[in-house]
Backbone bond lengths (Angstrom), bond angles and torsions (degrees), N, CA, C in turn:
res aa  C-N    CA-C-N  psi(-1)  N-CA   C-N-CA  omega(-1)  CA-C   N-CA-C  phi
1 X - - - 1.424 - - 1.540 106.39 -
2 X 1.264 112.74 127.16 1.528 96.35 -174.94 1.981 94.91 -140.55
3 X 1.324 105.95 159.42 1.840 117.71 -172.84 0.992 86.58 -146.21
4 X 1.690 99.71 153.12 1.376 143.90 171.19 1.330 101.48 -91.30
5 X 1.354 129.68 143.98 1.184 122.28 170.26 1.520 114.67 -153.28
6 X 1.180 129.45 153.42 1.110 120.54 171.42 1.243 134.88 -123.41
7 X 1.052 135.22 102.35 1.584 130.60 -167.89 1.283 117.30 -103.29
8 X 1.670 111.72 127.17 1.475 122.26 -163.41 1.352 113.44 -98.42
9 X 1.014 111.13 -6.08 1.651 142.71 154.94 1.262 157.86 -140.25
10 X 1.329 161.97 173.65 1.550 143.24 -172.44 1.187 107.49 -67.56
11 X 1.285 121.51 124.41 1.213 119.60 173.44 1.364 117.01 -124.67
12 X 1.941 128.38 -153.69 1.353 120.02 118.17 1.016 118.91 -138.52
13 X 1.663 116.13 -175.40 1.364 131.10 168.05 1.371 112.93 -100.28
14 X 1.720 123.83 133.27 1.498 125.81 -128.35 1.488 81.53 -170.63
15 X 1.418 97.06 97.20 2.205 104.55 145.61 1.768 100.67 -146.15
16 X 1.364 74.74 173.92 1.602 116.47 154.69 1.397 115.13 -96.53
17 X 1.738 109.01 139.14 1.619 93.93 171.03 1.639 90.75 -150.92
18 X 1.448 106.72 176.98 1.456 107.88 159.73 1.513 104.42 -175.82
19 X 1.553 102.23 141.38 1.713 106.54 -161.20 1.502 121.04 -85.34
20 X 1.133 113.41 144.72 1.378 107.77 -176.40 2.036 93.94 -69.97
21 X 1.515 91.18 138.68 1.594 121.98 170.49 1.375 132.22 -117.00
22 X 1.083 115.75 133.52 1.798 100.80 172.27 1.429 89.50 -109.22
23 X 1.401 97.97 164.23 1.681 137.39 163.10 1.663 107.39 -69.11
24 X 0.911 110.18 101.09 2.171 111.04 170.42 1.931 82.91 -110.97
25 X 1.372 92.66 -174.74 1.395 120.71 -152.65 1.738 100.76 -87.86
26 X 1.495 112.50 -19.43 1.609 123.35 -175.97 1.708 103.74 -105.82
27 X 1.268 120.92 -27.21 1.763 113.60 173.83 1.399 83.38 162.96
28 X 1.379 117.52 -127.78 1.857 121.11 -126.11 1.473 87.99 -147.14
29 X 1.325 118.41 130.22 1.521 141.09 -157.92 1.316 81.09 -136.59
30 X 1.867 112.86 117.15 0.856 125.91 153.75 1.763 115.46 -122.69
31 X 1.415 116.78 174.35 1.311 140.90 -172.22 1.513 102.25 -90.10
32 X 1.364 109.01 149.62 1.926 116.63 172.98 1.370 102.09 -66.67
33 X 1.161 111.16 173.77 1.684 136.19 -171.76 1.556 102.33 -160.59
34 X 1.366 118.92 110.39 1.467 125.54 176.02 1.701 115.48 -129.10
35 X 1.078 103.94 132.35 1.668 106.73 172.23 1.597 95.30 -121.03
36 X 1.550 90.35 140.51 1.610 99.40 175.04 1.609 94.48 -136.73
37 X 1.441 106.70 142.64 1.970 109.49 167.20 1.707 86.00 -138.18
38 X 1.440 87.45 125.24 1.432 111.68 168.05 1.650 112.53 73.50
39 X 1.253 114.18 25.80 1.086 114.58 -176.14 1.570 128.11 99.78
40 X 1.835 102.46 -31.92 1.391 105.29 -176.47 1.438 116.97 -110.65
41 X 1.224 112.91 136.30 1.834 117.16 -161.96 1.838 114.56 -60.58
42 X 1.037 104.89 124.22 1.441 134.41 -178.89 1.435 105.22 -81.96
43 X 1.368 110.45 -55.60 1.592 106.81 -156.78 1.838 76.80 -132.21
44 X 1.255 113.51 147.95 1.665 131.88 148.94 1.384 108.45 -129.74
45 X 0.935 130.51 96.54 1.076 137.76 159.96 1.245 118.59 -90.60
46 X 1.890 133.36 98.13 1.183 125.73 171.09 1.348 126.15 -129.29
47 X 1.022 129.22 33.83 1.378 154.14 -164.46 1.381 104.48 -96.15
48 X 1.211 117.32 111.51 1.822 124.75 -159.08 1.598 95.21 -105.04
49 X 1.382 133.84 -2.19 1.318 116.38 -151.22 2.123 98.66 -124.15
50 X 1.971 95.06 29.95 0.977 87.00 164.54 1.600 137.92 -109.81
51 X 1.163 114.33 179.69 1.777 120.65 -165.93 1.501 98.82 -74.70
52 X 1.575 121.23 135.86 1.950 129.27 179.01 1.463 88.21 -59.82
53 X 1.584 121.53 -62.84 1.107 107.39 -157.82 2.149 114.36 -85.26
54 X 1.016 114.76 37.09 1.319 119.16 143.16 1.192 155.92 -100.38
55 X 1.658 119.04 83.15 1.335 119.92 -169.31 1.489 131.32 -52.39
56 X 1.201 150.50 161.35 1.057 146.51 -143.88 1.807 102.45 -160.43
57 X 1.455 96.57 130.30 1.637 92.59 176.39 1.825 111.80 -120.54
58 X 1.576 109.76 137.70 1.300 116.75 -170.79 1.590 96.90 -122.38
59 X 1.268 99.83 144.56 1.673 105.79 167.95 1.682 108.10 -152.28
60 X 1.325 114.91 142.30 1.852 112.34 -177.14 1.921 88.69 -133.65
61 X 1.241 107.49 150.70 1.506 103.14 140.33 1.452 126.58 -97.38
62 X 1.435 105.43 146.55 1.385 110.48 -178.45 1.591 100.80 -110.42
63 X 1.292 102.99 164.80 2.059 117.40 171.27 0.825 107.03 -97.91
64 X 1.184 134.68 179.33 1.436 134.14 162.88 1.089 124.60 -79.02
65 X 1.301 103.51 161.57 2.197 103.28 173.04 1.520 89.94 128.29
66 X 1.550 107.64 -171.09 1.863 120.98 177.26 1.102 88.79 -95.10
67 X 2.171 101.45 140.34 1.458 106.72 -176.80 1.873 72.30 -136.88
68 X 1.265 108.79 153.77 1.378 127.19 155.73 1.623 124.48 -106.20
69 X 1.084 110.11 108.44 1.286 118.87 -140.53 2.031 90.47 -124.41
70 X 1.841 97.41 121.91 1.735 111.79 -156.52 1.288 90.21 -124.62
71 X 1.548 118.15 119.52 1.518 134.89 157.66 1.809 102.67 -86.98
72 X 1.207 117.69 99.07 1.492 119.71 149.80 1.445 127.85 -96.18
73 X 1.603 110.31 124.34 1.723 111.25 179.89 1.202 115.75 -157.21
């Protein structure tokens, strides 16, 4: 999923997230979580051995100007 965005001033980009997981027989198999702005990775998230029900908080500052801003998961 990726947005155009434009920021007319310093700001940031600010969630909560948490990955869908299954149950295997050793703990909790989860899926990647990537944020990219402008091409270069923000967030890597690849750690498969986390809990569904654990939310997670991310925050970056951004500058101003057009940023293209890429949710991969």
């Amino acid at each position: 999923m990726t947005f155009n965005l434009h920021f007319v001033k310093k700001g940031k980009i600010e969630f909560n997230y948490k990955k869908d997981s299954t149950r295997e027989r050793d703990g909790w198999v989860s899926g990647f979580f990537s944020l990219y702005i402008d091409d270069l990775s923000a967030l890597d998230d690849n750690n498969v051995m986390d809990d569904p029900m654990e939310w997670k908080h991310f925050s970056i500052d951004v500058y101003p100007g057009m940023k293209e801003v890429s949710f991969v998961y």
